[in-house]
C-alpha positions as CSV (number, residue, x, y, z in Angstrom):
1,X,-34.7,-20.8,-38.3
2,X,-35.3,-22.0,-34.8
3,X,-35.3,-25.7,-34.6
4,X,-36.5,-25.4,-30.5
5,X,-40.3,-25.6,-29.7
6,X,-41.5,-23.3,-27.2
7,X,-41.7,-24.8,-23.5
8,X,-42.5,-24.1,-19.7
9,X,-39.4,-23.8,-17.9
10,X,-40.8,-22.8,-14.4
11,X,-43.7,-22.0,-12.7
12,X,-43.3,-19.7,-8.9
13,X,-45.0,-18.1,-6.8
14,X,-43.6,-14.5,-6.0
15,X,-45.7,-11.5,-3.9
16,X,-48.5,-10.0,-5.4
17,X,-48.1,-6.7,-6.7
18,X,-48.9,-3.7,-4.6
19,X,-52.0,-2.4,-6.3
20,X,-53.5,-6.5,-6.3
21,X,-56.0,-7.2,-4.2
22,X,-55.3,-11.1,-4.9
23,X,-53.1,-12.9,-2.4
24,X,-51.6,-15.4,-4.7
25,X,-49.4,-14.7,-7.9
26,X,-47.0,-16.7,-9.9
27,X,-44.3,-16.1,-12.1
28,X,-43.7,-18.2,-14.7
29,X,-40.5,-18.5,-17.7
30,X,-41.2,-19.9,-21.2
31,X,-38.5,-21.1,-23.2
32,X,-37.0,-21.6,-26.8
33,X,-33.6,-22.4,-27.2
34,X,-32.2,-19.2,-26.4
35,X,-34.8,-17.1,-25.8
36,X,-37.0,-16.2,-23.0
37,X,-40.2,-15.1,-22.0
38,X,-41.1,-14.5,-18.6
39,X,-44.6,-13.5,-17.2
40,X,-46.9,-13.0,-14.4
41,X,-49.9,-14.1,-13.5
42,X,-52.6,-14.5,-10.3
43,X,-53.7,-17.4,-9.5
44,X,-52.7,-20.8,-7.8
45,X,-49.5,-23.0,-8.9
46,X,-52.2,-25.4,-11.2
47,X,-54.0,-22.3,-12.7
48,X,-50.8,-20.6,-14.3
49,X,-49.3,-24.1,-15.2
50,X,-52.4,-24.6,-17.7
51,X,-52.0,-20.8,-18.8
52,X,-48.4,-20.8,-19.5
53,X,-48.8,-24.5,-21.1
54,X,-52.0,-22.9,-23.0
55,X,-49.7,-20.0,-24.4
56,X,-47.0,-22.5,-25.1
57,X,-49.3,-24.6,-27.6
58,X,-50.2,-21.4,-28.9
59,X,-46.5,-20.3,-30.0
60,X,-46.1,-23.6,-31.3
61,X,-49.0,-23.8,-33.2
62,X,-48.3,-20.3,-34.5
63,X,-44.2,-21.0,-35.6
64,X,-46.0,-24.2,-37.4
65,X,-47.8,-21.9,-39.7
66,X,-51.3,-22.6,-38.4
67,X,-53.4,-19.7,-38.2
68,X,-55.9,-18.9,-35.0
69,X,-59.0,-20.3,-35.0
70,X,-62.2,-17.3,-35.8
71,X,-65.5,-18.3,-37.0
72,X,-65.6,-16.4,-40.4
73,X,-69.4,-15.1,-40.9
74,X,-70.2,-14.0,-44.9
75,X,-73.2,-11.3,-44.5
76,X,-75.7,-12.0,-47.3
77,X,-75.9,-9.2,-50.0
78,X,-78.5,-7.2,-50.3
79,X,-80.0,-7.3,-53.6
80,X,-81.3,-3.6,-54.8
């Protein structure tokens, strides 16, 4: 078992890719021990530091066994 917890290792900016429209991009790494995850994302340097960190405390939250959060609805039975 991985003893690491999932972090952000680095958040860049890097040219937008060809068929964007949008100006800014970043890349960004993600971290555990080991093991990397690197994505992209457009946006400015603050935006895709909250979305990496938010997909951080998601892979945490997901190796600690919690489960994601959905609103479970029961439909009523109909009664014949």
């Amino acid at each position: 078992m991985i003893e690491h917890d999932f972090e952000v290792s680095s958040v860049k900016p890097m040219d937008p890719p060809a068929d964007s429209d949008a100006s800014e991009w970043h890349s960004y790494v993600i971290v555990q021990g080991p093991n990397t995850i690197r994505g992209f994302r457009q946006g400015n340097l603050k935006t895709v530091t909250k979305a990496a960190e938010l997909i951080v405390a998601q892979l945490n939250e997901r190796r600690m066994g919690k489960r994601a959060r959905a609103q479970l609805v029961i439909a009523k039975s109909k009664k014949t």
